[in-house]
C-alpha positions in Angstrom: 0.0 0.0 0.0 1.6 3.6 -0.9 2.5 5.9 1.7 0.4 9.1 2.4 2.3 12.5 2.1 1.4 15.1 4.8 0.9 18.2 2.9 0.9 21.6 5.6 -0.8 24.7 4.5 1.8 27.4 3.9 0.7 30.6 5.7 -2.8 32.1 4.1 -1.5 32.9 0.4 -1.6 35.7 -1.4 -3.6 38.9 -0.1 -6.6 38.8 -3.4 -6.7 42.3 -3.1 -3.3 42.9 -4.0 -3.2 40.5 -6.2 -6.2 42.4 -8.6 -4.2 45.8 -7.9 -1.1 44.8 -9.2 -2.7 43.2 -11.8 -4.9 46.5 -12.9 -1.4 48.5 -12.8 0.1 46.0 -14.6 -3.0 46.5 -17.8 -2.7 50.1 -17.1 1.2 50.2 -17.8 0.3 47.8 -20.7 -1.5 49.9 -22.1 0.4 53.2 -21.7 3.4 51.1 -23.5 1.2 49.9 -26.0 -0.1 54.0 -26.5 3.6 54.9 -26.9 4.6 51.4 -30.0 1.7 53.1 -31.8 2.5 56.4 -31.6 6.0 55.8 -32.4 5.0 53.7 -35.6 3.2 56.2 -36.6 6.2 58.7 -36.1 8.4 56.2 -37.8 5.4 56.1 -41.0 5.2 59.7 -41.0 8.9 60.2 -41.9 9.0 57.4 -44.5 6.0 58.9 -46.3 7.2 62.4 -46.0 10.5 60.9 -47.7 8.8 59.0 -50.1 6.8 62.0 -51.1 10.2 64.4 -51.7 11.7 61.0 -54.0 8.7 60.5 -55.9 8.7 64.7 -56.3 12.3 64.4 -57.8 11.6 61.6 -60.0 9.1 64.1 -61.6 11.3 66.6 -61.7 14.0 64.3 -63.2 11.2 63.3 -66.0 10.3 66.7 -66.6 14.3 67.8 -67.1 14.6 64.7 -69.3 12.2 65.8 -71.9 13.6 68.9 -72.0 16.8 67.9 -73.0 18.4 68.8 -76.5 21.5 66.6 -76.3 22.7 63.5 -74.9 25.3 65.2 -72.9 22.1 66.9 -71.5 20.3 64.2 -70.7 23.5 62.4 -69.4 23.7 65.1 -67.1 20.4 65.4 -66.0 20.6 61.5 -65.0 23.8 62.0 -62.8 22.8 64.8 -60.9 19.6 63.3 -60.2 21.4 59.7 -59.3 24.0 61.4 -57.3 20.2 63.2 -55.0 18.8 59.7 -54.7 22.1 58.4 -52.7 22.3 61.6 -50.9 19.0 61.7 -49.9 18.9 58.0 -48.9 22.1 58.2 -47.0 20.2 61.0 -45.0 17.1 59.5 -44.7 18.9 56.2 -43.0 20.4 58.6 -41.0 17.2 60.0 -40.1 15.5 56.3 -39.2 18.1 55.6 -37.3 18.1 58.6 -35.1 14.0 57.9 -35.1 14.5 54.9 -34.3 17.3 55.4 -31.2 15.2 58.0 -29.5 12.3 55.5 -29.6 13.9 52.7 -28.0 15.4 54.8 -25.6 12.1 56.8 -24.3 10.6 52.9 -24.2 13.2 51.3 -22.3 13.0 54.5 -19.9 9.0 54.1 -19.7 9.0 50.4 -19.5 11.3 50.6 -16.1 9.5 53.6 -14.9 6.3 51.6 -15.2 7.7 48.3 -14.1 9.5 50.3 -11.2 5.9 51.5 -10.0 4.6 48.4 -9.8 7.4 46.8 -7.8 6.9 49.9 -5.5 3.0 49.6 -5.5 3.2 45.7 -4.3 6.0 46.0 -1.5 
């Protein structure tokens, strides 16, 4: 016949009401995270659109100059200056991403301890 194991209650358990306030902070700090992703996506979306907007504007331009041209030197010319605009402006542009993209993981990180500090504090 197997043994019996004694099992001894271990103190009273978690406090319920502390329990349902940490979890509320911890859906309200969800939440403010989740407020700040989408606002910096749509910072992030803003700046690729605005970039896309000022390439698609020189392509025009580009076209336009094109089918003004009298020569092939002219045209030759026309082509260069507007390849040599395309890698400056995406050179800057990654630059610009990047930075975008630094500052937004920084301000996260800084929120997502602030937050998770508060809730540490809150349940102590």
């Amino acid at each position: 016949m197997p043994k019996k194991i004694e099992t001894k209650p271990v103190g009273n358990g978690p406090d319920i009401e502390t329990v349902a306030e940490t979890g509320q902070r911890s859906l309200a700090a969800m939440a403010h995270l989740h407020s700040r992703a989408f606002r910096d996506a749509m910072k992030f979306n803003a700046e690729l659109l605005d970039f896309t907007r000022r390439r698609i504007g020189a392509n025009i331009d580009a076209s336009d100059r094109l089918t003004r041209c009298e020569t092939v030197t002219d045209a030759v010319d026309v082509m260069t200056g507007f390849c040599q605009g395309a890698v400056q402006d995406y050179a800057e542009e990654s630059t610009a991403l990047l930075r975008i993209g630094t500052e937004m993981a920084s301000k996260s990180t800084e929120e997502s301890v602030a937050e998770a500090s508060k809730i540490g504090a809150a349940t102590k």
